[in-house]
C-alpha positions in Angstrom: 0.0 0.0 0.0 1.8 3.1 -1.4 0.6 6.7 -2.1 3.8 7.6 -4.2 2.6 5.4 -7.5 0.7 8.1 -8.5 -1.1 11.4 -7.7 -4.5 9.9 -8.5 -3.5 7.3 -5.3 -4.9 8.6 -2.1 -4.6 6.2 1.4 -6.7 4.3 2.8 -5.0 3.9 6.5 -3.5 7.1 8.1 -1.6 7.5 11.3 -1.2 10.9 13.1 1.1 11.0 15.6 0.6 13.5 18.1 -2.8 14.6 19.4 -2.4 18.2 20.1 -3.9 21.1 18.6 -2.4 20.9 15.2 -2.1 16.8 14.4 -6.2 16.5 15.5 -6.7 19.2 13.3 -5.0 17.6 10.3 -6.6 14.2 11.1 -9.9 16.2 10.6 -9.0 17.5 7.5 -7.9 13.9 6.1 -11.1 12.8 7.3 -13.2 15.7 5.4 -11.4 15.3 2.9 -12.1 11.9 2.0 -15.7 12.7 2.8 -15.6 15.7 0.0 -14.3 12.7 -2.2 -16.4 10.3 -1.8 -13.2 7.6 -0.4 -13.5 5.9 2.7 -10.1 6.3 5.2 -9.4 5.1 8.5 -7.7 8.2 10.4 -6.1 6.8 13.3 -4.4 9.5 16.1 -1.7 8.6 18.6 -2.1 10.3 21.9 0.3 9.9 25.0 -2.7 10.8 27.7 -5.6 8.3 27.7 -7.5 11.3 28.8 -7.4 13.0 25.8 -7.4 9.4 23.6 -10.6 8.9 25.4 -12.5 12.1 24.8 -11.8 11.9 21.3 -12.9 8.4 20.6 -16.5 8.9 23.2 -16.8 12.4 22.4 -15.5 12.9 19.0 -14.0 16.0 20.3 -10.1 17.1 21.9 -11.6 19.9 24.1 -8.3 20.4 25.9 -7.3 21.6 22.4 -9.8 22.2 20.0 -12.1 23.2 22.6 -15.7 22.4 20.9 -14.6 21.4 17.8 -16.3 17.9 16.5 -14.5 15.8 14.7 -15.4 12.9 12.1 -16.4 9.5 13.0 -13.6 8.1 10.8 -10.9 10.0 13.1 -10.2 7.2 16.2 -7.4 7.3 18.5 -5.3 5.2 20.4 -2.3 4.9 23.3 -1.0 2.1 21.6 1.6 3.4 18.7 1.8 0.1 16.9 -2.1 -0.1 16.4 -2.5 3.3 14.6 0.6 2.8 12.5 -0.3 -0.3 11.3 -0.7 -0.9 7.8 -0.7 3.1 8.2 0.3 4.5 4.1 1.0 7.9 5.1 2.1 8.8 8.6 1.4 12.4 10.0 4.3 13.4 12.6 2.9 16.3 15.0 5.2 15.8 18.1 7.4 18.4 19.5 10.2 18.8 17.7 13.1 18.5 20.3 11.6 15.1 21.2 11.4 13.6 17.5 14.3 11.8 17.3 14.4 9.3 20.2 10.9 8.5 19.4 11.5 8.2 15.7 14.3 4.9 17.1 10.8 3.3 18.7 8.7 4.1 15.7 10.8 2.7 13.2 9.8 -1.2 13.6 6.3 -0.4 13.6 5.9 1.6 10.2 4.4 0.0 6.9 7.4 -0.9 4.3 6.7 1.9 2.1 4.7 4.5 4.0 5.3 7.8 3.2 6.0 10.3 6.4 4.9 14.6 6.6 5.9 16.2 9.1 3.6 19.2 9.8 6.5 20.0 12.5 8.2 23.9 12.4 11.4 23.5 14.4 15.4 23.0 14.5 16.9 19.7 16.8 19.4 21.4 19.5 22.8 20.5 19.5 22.7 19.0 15.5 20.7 22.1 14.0 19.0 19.8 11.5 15.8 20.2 10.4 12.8 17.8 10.8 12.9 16.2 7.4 16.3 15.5 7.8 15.6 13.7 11.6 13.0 11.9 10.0 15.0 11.1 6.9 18.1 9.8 9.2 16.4 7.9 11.9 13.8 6.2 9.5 16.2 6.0 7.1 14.1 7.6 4.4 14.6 8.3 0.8 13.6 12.2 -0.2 10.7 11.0 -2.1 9.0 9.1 1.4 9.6 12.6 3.6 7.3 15.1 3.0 6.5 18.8 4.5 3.1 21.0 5.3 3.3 24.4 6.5 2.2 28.1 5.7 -0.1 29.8 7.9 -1.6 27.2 10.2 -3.2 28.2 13.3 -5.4 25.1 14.2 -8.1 26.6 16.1 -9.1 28.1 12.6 -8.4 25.7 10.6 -10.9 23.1 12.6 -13.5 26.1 12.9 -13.3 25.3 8.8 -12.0 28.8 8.5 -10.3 28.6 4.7 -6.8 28.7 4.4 -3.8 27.7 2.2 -1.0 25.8 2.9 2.0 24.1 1.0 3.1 20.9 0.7 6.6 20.1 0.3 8.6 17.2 -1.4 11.8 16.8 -3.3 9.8 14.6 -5.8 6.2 16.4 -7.3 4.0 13.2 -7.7 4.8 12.8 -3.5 3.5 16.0 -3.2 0.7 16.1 -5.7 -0.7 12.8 -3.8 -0.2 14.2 -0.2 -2.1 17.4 -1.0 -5.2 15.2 -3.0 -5.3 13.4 0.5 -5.9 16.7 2.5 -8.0 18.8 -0.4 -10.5 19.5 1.8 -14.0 22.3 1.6 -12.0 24.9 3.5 -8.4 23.6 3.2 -6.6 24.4 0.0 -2.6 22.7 -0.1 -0.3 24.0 -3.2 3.1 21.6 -4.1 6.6 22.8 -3.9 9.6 20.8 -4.0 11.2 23.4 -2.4 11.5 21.4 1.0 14.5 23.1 2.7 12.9 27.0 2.3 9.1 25.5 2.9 11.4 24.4 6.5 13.1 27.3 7.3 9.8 29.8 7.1 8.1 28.0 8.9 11.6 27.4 11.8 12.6 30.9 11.8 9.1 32.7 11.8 9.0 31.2 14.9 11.6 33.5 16.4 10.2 36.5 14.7 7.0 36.0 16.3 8.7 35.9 19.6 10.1 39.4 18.7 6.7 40.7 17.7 5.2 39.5 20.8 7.4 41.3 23.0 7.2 44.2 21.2 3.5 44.3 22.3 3.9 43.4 25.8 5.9 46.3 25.6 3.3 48.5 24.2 5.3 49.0 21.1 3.3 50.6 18.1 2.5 48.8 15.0 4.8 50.4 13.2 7.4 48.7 14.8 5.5 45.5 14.7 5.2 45.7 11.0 9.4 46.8 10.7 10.2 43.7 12.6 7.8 41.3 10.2 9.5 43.0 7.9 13.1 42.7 8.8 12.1 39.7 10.1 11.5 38.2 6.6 14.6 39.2 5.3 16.2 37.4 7.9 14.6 34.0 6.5 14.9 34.8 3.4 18.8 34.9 4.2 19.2 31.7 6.1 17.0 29.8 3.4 19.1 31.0 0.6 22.3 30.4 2.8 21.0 26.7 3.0 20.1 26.3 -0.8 16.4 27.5 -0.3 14.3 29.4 -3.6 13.7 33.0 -2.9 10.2 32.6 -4.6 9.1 30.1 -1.4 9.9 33.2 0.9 7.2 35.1 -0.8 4.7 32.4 -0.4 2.4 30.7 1.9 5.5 29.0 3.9 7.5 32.2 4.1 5.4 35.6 4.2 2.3 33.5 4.6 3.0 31.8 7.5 4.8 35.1 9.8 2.4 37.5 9.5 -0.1 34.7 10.5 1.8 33.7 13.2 3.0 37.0 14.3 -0.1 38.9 14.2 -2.8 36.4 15.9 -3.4 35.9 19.6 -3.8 32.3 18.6 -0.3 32.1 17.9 1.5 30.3 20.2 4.9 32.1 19.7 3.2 35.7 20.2 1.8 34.3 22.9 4.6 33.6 24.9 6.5 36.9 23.5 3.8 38.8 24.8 4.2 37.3 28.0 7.9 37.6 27.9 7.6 41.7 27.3 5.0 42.5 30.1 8.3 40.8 32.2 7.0 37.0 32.9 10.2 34.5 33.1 10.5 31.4 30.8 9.2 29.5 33.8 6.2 31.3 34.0 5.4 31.6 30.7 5.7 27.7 30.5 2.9 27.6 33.8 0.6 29.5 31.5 0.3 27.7 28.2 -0.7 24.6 27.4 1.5 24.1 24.5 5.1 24.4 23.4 5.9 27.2 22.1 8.2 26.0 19.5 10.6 29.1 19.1 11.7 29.4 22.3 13.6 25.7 21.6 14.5 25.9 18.5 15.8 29.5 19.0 19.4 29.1 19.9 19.2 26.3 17.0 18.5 29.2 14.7 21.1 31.5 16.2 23.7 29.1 16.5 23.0 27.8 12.3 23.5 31.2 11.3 26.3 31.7 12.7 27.9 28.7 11.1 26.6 30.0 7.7 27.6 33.1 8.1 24.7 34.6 8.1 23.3 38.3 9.8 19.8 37.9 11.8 20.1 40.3 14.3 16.5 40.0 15.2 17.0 36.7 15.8 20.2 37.3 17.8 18.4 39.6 20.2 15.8 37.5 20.7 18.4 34.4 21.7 19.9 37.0 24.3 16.6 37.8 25.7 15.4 34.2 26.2 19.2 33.0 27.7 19.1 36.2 30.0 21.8 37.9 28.3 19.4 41.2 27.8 16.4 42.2 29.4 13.2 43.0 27.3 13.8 46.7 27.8 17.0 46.6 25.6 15.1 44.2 22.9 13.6 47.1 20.9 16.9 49.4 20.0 18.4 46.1 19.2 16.0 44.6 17.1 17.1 46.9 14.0 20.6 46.9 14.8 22.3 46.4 11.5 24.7 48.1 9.3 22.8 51.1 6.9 22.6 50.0 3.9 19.9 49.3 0.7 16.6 47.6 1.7 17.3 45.1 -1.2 20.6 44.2 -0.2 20.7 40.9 1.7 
């Protein structure tokens, strides 16, 4: 059972690891979007809390997540990882991302021979700086063609309120990408290919960061035209980094790049401008972790970010103030003069 033989092929089993906000939200769109096509598909979810397992498979709901949101009968959910990956086609990764790679050893066994893996994961691994396709594609030991990326502007809680949106699916080979976006074609959920899957990565990694910036700002009471400069800036510094790592400028003016950071760094549902907001109105790291529920992906992946770019040689002061503020080498009262700090020079010169 393969989805890669051809676009027209769409799966019939599908596992989705991880049963937060943005996996049970994908699992609904699979299921809707076999419904809009008239397919049958077993949409099985992995879960680590029989709570939340239970609630979805009773109540067809994840209301620590997706509050009131219902979901499809087709969508079940289990504790046991080798019952929802079996015979499992396609197999949706929506963990956090500095725990991905020891779990990927224990997965491994379990998957179908030729299953294809997405991550729908936006972070860098600490310590190795690698990005999730290449965890997946090193631990599973993956060819390009069996790892696949979705991003662009993907706050859940919209999504599953079947608010429309875009997104982009990324694969080095098209016909893996073509099939992966017929399977999640849904009424309100609209994916364009790429097989640009190292700058589909980094927009969706280092707008993370930005978003972090932008939140402080307003816990700071900053105006929006600082808000707006940082974005900005802030997309320039992507833009670098994905070029630097053999990423297409044309994906930083899309749905993964420009798309997804003003999304994420203009919406209270963002998690990242969540917790920047919290940072500027002068909560710790610690507290900021007490109040959300979720991780708040930026803050790990970070120094990841930071530390890359300085291996590539690459300016992001934005970023760079941002590591100091979360490591406690500057205080969120020094963030704003810093957060522009860079040579004069032309707007179009990266």
């Amino acid at each position: 059972m393969t989805i890669i033989q051809s676009p027209a092929r769409t799966p019939d089993v599908v596992a989705v690891l991880g049963a937060g906000s943005w996996g049970t939200t994908f699992a609904k769109i699979l299921a809707d979007a076999a419904e809009a096509a008239g397919a049958e598909r077993s949409i099985r979810i992995w879960g680590r809390r029989p709570g939340v397992v239970e609630q979805i498979n009773s109540l067809h709901r994840n209301p620590q997540y997706l509050k009131d949101i219902e979901l499809p009968a087709s969508v079940t959910a289990s504790t046991d990882v080798a019952e929802v990956l079996k015979d499992a086609a396609l197999v949706v990764l929506a963990v956090p991302a500095q725990s991905l790679r020891p779990q990927l050893g224990e997965w491994k066994p379990l998957l179908a021979p030729d299953a294809v893996v997405v991550s729908l994961m936006k972070g860098l691994e600490l310590g190795t700086d690698a990005r999730m396709s290449e965890v997946i594609a090193q631990e599973l030991g993956l060819p390009a063609d069996r790892v696949a990326v979705v991003s662009g502007p993907n706050l859940a809680m919209e999504i599953a309120r079947e608010q429309p949106t875009a997104s982009v699916v990324a694969c080095s080979d098209a016909d893996t990408a073509a099939a992966i976006a017929l399977s999640c074609t849904a009424p309100y959920f609209r994916p364009y290919t790429s097989t640009d899957v190292v700058g589909v990565e980094i927009g969706g990694i280092v707008k993370n960061v930005i978003a972090l910036a932008v939140g402080i700002c307003e816990g700071r009471q900053m105006g929006d035209n600082t808000k707006a400069s940082v974005i900005t800036r802030g997309l320039a510094e992507t833009s670098r980094l994905a070029l630097a790592l053999g990423g297409e400028a044309h994906t930083m003016a899309g749905l993964a790049g420009l798309g997804d950071l003003v999304a994420t760094c203009s919406s209270a549902l963002s998690r990242n401008h969540t917790a920047g907001r919290l940072l500027g109105e002068g909560l710790t790291l610690e507290q900021v972790a007490e109040q959300m529920t979720q991780t708040a992906e930026g803050i790990k992946s970070g120094p990841a970010v930071h530390e890359l770019a300085g291996k590539l040689n690459v300016e992001m002061p934005i970023t760079a103030a941002v590591v100091a503020v979360l490591e406690g080498r500057m205080s969120v009262d020094d963030l704003g003069p810093r957060l522009l700090a860079r040579a004069l020079k032309s707007e179009g010169d990266y």
